[in-house]
C-alpha positions in Angstrom: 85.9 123.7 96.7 85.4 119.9 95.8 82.2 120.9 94.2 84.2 123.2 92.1 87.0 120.5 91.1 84.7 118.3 90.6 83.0 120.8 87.6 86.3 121.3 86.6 87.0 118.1 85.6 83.5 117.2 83.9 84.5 120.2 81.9 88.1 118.8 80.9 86.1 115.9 79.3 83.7 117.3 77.2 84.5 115.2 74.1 82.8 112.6 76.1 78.7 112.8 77.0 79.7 111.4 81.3 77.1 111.4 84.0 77.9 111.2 88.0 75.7 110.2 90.3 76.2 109.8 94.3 76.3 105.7 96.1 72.3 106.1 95.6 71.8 106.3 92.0 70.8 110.1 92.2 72.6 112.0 89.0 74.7 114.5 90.7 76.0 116.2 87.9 76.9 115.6 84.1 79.5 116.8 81.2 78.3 120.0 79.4 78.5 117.5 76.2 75.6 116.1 77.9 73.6 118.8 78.4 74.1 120.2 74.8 73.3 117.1 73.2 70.2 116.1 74.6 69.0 119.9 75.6 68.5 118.9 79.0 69.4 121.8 81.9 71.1 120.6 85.2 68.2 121.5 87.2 65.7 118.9 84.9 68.3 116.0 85.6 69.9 116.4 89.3 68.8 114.3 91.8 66.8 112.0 89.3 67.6 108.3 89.6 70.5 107.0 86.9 68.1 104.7 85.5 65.0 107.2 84.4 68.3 108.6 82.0 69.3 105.4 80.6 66.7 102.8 79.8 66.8 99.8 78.3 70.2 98.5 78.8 71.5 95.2 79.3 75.3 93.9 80.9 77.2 92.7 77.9 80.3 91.4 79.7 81.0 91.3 83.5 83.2 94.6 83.0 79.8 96.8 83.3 79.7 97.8 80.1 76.0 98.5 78.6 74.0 98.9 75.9 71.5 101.2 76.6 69.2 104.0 75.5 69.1 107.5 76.5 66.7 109.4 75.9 66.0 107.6 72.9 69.1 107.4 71.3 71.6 104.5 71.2 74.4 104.3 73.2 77.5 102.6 74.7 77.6 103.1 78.2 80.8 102.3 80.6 80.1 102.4 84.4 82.8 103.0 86.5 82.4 102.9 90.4 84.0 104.6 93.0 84.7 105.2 96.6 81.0 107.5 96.8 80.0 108.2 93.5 79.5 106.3 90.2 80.7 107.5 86.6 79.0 106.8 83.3 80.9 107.7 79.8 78.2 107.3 77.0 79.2 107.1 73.7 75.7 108.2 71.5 75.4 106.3 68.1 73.1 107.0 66.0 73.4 102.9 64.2 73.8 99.7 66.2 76.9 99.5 67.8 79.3 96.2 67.4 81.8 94.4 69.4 84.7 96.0 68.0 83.3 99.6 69.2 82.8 98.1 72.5 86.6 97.4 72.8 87.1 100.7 70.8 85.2 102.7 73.5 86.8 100.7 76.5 90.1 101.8 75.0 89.4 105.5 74.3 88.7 105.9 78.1 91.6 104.3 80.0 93.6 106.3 77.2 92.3 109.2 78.2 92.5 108.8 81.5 95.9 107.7 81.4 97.2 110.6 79.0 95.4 113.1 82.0 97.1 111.2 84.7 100.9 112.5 85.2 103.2 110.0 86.3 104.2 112.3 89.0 100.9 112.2 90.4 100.4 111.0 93.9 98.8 107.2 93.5 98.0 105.8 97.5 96.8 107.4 100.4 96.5 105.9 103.7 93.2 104.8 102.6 95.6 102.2 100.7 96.8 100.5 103.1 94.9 97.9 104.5 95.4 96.3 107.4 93.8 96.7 111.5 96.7 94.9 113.1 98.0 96.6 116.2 101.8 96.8 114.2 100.4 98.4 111.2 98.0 100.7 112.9 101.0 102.4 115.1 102.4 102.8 112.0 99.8 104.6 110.5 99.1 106.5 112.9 102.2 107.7 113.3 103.0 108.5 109.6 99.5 110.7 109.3 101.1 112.5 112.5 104.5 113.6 111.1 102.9 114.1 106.9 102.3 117.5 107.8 105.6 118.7 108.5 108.5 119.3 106.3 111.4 116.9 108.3 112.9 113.7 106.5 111.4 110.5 106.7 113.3 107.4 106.6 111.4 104.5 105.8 113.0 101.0 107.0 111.5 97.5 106.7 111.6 94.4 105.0 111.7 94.5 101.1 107.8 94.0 99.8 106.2 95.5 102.8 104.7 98.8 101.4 107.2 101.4 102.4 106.9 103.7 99.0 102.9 103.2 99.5 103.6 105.1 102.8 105.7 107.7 101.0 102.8 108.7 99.1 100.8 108.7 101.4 102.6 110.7 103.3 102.8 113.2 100.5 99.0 113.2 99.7 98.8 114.3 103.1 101.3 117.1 103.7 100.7 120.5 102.4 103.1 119.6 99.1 100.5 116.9 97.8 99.2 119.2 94.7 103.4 119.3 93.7 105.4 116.6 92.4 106.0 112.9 94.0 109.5 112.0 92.4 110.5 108.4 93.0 114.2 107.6 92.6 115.4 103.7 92.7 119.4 104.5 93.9 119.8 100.8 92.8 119.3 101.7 89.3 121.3 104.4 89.1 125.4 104.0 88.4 127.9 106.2 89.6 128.7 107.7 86.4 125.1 108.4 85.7 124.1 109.7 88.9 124.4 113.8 89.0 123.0 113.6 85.5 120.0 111.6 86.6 120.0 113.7 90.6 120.8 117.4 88.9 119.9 116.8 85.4 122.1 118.9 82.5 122.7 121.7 80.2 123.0 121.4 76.5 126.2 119.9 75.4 127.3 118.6 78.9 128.4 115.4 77.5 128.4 113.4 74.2 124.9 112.2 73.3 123.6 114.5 75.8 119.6 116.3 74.6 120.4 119.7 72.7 117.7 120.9 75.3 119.5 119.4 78.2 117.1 117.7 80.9 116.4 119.0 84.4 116.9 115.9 87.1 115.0 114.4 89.5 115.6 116.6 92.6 114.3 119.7 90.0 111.5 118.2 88.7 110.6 117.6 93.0 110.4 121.3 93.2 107.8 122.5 96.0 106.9 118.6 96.2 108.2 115.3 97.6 111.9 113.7 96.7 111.4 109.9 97.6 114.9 107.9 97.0 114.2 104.3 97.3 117.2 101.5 98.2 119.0 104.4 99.2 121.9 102.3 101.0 122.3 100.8 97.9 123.9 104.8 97.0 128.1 104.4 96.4 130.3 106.2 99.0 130.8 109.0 96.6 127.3 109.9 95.2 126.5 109.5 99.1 128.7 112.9 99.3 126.9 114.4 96.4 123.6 113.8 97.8 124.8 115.2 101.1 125.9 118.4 99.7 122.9 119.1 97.7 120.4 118.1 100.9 122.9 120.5 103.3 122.9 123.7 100.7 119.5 123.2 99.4 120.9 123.9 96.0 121.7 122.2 92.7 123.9 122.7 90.0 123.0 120.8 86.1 126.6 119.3 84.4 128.2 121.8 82.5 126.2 124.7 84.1 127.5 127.8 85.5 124.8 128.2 88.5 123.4 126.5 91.2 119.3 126.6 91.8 117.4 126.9 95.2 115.4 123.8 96.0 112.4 122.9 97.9 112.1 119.5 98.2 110.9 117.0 101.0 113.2 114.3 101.1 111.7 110.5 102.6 114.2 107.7 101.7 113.3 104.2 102.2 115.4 101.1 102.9 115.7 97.3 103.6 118.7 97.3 105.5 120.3 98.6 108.7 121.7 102.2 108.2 123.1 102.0 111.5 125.4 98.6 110.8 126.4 100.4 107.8 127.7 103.4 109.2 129.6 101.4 111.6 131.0 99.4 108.8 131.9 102.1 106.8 129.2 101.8 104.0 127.2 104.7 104.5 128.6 108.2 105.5 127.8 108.9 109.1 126.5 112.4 108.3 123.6 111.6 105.9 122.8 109.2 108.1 121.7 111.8 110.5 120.6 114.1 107.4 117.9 111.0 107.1 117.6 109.7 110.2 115.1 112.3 111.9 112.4 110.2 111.9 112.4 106.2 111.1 109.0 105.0 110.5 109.6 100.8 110.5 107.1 99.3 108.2 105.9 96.1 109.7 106.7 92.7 108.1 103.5 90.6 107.2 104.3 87.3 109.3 104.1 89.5 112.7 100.5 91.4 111.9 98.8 87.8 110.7 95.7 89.3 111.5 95.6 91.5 108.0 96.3 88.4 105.4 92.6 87.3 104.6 91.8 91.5 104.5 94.5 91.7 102.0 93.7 88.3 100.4 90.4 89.6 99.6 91.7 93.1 98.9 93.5 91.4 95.9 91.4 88.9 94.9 88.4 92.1 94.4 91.4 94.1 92.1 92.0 90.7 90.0 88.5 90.3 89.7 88.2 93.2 88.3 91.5 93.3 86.0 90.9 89.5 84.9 87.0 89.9 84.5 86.6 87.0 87.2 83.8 86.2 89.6 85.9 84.8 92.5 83.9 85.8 96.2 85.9 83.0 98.3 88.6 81.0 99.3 88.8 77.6 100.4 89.1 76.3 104.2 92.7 74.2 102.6 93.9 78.1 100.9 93.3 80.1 104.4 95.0 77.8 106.5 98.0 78.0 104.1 98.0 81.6 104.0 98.0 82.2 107.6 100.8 79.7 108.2 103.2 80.9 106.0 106.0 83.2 107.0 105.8 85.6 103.7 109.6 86.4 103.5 108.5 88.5 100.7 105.5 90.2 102.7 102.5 91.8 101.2 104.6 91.6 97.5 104.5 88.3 97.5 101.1 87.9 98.7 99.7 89.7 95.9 102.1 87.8 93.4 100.8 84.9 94.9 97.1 85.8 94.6 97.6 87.2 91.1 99.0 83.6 90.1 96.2 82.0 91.3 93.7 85.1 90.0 94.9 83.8 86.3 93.8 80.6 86.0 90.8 80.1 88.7 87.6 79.2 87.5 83.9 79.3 89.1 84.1 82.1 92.8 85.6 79.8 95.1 90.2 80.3 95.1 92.1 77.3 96.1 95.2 75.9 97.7 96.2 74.0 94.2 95.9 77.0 92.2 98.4 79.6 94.0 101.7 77.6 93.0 100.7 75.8 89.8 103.9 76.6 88.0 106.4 75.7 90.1 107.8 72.2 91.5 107.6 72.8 95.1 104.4 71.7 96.5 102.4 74.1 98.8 100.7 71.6 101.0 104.7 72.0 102.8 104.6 75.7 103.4 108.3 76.8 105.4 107.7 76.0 108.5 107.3 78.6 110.8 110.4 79.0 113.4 109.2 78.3 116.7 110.1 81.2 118.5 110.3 79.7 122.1 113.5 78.0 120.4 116.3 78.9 122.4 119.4 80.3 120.1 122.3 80.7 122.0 122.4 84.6 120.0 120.8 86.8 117.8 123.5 85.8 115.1 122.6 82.3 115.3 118.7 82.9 115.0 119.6 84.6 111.9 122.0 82.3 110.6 119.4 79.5 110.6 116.9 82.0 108.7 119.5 82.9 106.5 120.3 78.9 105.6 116.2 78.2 105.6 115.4 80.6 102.8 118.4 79.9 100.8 117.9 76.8 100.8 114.1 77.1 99.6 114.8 79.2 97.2 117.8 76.7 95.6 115.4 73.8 95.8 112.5 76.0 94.0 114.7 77.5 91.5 116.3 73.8 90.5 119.7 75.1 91.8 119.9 77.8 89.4 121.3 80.7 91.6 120.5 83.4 89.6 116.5 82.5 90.1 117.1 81.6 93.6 118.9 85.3 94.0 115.6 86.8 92.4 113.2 84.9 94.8 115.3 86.2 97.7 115.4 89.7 96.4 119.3 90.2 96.9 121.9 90.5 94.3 123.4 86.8 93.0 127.1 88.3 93.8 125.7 88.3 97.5 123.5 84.5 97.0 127.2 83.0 95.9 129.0 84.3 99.0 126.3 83.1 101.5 126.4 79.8 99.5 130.2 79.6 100.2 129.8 81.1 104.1 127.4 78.4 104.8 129.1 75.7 102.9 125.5 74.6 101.5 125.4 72.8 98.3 122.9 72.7 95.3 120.5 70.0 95.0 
């Protein structure tokens, strides 16, 4: 069956000449564009090392791109590595190839392979997630355990910690992975916009509306995954609708006359407590429950320390790649910091942070100074970690003094301008001003 996919898709990109070959080096298969154009059968080329095909050829950047020949002819060869295999698009020219056709031919392929890729498709499987901590391994474990059914997943956990890589995970390993992966962000979505966006519309529902009207998002999920993302951030009243919709497995577009069976999976995600909400009044008790079958917590990155440096390195290998840098390692000065800190924005700000760093680097060493170079808050004073033998006199009070420790870090870096400071904290500046006021704190 893979075999078969595999020839499927060599066939799909016959425009191109494309040779595969397994982690050895040993041509696996190739592109019938290959075969035709050099009059070479499958059975003269399989198993034949990936360098008695191209000869010749010489790096002409640290991207892997090559100049080569093949079989006597000129070509432009990009190699792209994967988990097992290599790939190597050829573009044949029959007169020497300049710089411009290098960027030309670089261009053509990630179009390509952009163009093929749907944005519904699944991107991250469990593969993705990196981390051997104890916390994050439960986690895992648990998630791969409950993919295969068809319940509801609520995923809860600190904003920046992963929790819509662990929705598609999920769905690239439950038997609806080869149907849609719909990812709705409630946050963005108003009340007056919301059954247009959730159950799409027929033509003429409303003034400026598409003449073909426009399915939504729970349609388009049909037979796959519906993941809804900040989903206590849903008003009281498109709470309801949502409700009705998950409890009659049906939807009806504005201005249409019948309602459609659905098929959906439905894994919400969240970075607040449902439970404090319900009591309070904020979220409606029953789609609470609708939700809350099983609640897979995503770990925060300050409790599974143990995954920072794999991560670290994760990133730094991606921005390598991306920035066309040759960075294999970090200073003594960079690791201590990285382990120290408490990440309040988790594995989203380490990779921000990383990136930062990533742009402006130079030689394969990463260092302390180059992670926060634009801002005015030096890094050599990482927030201090909250001794946690400390004795609070409550749980309210512990999180009062967290709550005054980052807001106040985040005012100092931000200047005092609370609209920055709101960003850094990931929480709405309406919210920022009122905890400003609560805690009587003052700008800089």
């Amino acid at each position: 069956m893979l075999m078969m996919l595999k020839e499927n898709l060599l066939q799909d990109m016959d425009d191109w000449l494309l040779v595969e070959t397994n982690e050895m080096e040993k041509v696996t298969s190739a592109s019938p564009s290959f075969y035709k154009q050099f009059h070479v059968s499958k059975e003269e080329i399989e198993g034949k090392s990936i360098h008695t095909l191209i000869g010749r050829y010489s790096n002409i950047n640290k991207n892997k791109v090559l100049f080569g020949m093949v079989y006597g002819h000129p070509c432009l060869i990009k190699h792209t590595a994967k988990k097992n295999s290599n790939l190597y698009h050829i573009l044949l020219q029959e007169k020497d190839i300049d710089y411009t056709e290098v960027i030309s031919f670089i261009n053509s392929i990630e179009t390509k392979r952009y163009k093929k890729k749907s944005i519904n498709e699944n991107r991250y499987s469990f593969h993705d997630i990196i981390g051997y901590s104890p916390a994050i391994q439960r986690v895992k474990d648990l998630a791969s355990k409950i993919a295969i059914g068809n319940s509801t997943i609520l995923l809860t956990g600190e904003s920046g910690t992963g929790k819509e890589l662990f929705a598609q995970a999920i769905h690239g390993l439950s038997a609806r992975k080869d149907h849609p992966f719909i990812a709705v962000n409630c946050v963005a979505i108003p009340d007056e916009l919301f059954e247009s966006e959730l159950f799409g519309y027929e033509a003429g529902a409303f003034s400026g509306a598409k003449k073909d009207g426009k399915p939504g998002k729970i349609e388009l999920a049909q037979n796959g995954t519906l993941f809804l993302d900040e989903i206590s951030e849903l008003s009281y009243l498109s709470q309801g609708k949502l409700l009705r919709v998950l409890q009659e497995r049906e939807v009806e577009r504005l201005g249409g006359t019948s309602r459609k069976q659905v098929d959906i999976r439905i894994i919400a995600a969240t970075n607040r407590d449902l439970k404090r909400l319900v009591e309070k009044g904020e979220f409606r008790q029953d789609l609470f429950y609708r939700l809350y079958v099983f609640d897979l917590q995503i770990p925060p990155l300050r409790i599974r320390k143990e995954d920072i440096l794999p991560l670290t390195h994760k990133f730094i290998e991606f921005y390598n790649q991306k920035f066309d840098k040759e960075v294999d390692f970090i200073d003594s000065g960079l690791e201590e910091w990285l382990l120290s800190y408490e990440w309040p924005g988790n594995v989203r700000e380490l990779k921000a942070s990383i990136e930062r760093g990533m742009n402006i680097v130079e030689g394969d060493t990463l260092t302390l100074d180059k992670l926060y170079f634009s801002t005015s808050s030096s890094v050599s004073n990482p927030t201090p970690v909250i001794n946690r033998d400390t004795a609070f006199s409550s749980l309210d009070e512990a999180v009062k003094h967290a709550e005054i420790s980052a807001i106040k870090q985040a005012l100092d870096e931000a200047d005092g301008d609370r609209v920055l400071a709101a960003q850094k904290l990931k929480i709405h500046v309406a919210s920022l001003y009122r905890k400003v006021a609560k805690y009587q704190l003052k700008n800089k």
